[in-house]
N, C-alpha and C positions, 0 to 999 in steps of 0.2 A: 589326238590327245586322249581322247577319249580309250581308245585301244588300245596305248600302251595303260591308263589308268587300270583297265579291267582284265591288262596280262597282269599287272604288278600282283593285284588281287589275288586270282586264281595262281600266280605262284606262292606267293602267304598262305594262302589258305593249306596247299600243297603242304608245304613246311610241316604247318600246324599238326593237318593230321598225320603225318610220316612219325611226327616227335610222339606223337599219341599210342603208339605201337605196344600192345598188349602184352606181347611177349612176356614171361619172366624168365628174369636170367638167374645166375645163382646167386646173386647179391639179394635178390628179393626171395627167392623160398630159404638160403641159409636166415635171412633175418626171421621171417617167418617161422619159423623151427627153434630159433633161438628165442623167439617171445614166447612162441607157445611152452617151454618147455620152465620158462621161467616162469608164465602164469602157472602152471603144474605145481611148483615150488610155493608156490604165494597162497595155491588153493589146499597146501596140505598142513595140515594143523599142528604136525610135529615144527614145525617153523615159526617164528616168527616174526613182525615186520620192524621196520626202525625207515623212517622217514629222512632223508638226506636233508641236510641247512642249505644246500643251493636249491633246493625245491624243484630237482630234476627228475623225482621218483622217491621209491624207497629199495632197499636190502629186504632179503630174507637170512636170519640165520637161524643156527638149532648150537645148544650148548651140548657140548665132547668133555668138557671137563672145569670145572666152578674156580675160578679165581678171590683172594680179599683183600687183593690191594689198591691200589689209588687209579683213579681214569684219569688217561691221560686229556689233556686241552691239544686242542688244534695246533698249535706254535711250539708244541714239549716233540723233543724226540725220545722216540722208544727203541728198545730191542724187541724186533719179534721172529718169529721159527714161521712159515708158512712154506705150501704148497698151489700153487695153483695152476688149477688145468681146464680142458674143456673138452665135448664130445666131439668127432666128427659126425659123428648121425645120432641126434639124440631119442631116436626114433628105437634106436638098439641100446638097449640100457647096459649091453655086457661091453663090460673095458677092454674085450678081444672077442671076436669070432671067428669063423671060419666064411669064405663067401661062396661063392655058385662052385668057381674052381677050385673050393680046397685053400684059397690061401688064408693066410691066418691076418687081417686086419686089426690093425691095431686103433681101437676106438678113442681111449682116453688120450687126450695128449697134453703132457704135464709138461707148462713152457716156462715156468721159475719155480724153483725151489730154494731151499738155505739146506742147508747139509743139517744132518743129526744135531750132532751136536755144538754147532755156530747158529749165530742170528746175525739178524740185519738189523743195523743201525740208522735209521732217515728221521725227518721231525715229519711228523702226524700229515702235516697238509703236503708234502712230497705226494703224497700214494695217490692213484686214482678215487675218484669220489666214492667209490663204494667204501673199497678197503678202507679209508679217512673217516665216514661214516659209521663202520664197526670199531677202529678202536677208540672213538671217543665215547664208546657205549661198554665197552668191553674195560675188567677191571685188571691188574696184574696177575699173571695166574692162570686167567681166562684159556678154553682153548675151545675156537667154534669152528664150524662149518659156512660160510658167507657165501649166498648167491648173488653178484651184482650184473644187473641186466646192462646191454651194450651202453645206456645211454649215460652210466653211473660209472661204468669202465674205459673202454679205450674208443667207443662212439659209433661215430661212421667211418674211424681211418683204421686202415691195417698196419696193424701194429707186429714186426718180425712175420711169425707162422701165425700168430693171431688174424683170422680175417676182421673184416669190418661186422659190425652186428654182435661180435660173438658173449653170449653169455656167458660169465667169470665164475670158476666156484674155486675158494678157499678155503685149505682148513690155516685157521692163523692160531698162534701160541703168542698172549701181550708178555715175553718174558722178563720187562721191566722200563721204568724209566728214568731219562739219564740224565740226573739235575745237572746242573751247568751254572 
């Protein structure tokens, strides 16, 4: 009895440290890269912070151009124009470079847009928390820049080409909202 008790043991134990395995894979240095690069954004004073109401985090954004119409409430749907993308290496600040062999990488990768001149129509609390977050701060008119860190965007799931982790930046346009 006694022997199988102390195989049982020493195979748990086994387990334990295997699961303990140091390694990082790419799910830990992308995240990694991805905070750091958002703390970079948080640390630059052309930016500013805005606190999330699910008290997940906050946004960073920088004002592109001054809006004076009404903010929208969480339950209004709006029209808005945005962009949003994100780096593959945020380490290489240019949106294309060349690599060891000459080829040309392409860094920025912009995974939704609205066309020129159409917008998108959803109510407020549809978007991920970040983007919900800017325009209930944001007035009509508004056109910003928005950093929203993974945990305020799509989390820890991979979302399409989006990985897990990944830091969101938008530029969004509040082009109006749509009384009902």
């Amino acid at each position: 009895m006694k022997k199988q008790l102390s195989l049982i043991i020493s195979l748990c134990a086994a387990i334990l440290f295997a699961s303990c395995d140091k390694t990082e894979t790419f799910d830990d240095k992308w995240k990694l890269d991805n905070e750091a690069q958002f703390n970079t954004i948080a640390n630059d004073p052309a930016y500013e912070k805005i606190e999330s109401a699910s008290k997940q985090g906050f946004i960073m954004y920088t004002v592109i151009e001054s809006g004076n119409g009404a903010t929208p409430f969480f339950n209004e749907t709006v029209k808005v124009r945005y962009t949003g993308w994100f780096k593959r290496d945020w380490s290489r600040l240019e949106d294309t470079y060349k690599d060891d062999q000459g080829n040309t990488i392409y860094n920025k990768v912009v995974f939704d847009s609205t066309e020129r001149n159409t917008f998108l129509t959803l109510k407020v609390n549809q978007f991920v928390d970040g983007f919900s977050t800017a325009l209930q701060h944001m007035q009509v008119g508004d056109k910003w820049e928005i950093w929203i860190p993974w945990k305020l965007g799509y989390g820890a799931t991979k979302q399409g080409n989006i990985e897990a982790y990944t830091t969101l930046v938008f530029e969004v346009e509040l082009v109006g909202i749509v009384k009902e």
